[in-house]
C-alpha positions, 0 to 999 in steps of 0.5 A, spaced: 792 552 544 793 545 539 795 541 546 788 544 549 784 542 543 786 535 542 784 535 550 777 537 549 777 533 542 778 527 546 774 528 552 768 530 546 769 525 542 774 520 544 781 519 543 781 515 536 776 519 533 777 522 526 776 530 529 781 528 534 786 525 529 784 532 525 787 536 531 793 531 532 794 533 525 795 540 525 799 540 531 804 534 527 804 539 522 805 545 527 812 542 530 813 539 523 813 548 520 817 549 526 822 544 525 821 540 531 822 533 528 822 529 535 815 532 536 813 532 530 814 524 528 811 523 536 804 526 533 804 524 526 804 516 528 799 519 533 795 521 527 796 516 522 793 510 527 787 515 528 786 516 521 788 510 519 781 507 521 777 513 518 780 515 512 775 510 507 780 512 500 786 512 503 787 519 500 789 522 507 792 517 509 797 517 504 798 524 505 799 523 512 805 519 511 808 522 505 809 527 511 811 522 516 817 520 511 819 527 511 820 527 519 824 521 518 828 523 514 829 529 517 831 526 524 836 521 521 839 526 516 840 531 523 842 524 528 837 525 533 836 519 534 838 512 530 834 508 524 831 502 526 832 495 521 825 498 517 827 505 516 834 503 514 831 499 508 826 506 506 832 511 507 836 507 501 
């Protein structure tokens, strides 16, 4: 249902707009509840470069990457996949 919206948003709206960013963010958030670390990093870097350029306070964006950091920690702590240069330095 998420993956249907976000098409719907896209055709509507375009792909960088702030309601398709929206629901990127709930299907990150989805496969970040269901503990699917791999989709959920995919779908919050999506969703951050989106609300990267309409967040005017920053506040979201923040949010959004505190997340973010989370998934990343998570993919590293369980191995799914290695940790480039600049993810090594947050991880210390």
């Amino acid at each position: 249902a998420f993956k249907e919206a976000i098409l719907k948003c896209e055709e509507k709206n375009g792909p960088e707009d702030a309601t398709t960013g929206t629901c990127v963010g709930y299907l990150a958030e989805f496969y970040k509840n269901q503990q699917e670390w791999l989709k959920a990093e995919k779908e919050y870097k999506r969703w951050l470069s989106i609300m990267d350029q309409h967040d005017k306070t920053g506040e979201q964006v923040k949010a959004i990457r505190e997340g973010y950091k989370v998934i990343k920690n998570k993919i590293h702590k369980y191995g799914l996949r290695e940790a480039t240069p600049e993810e090594k330095e947050d991880l210390e």
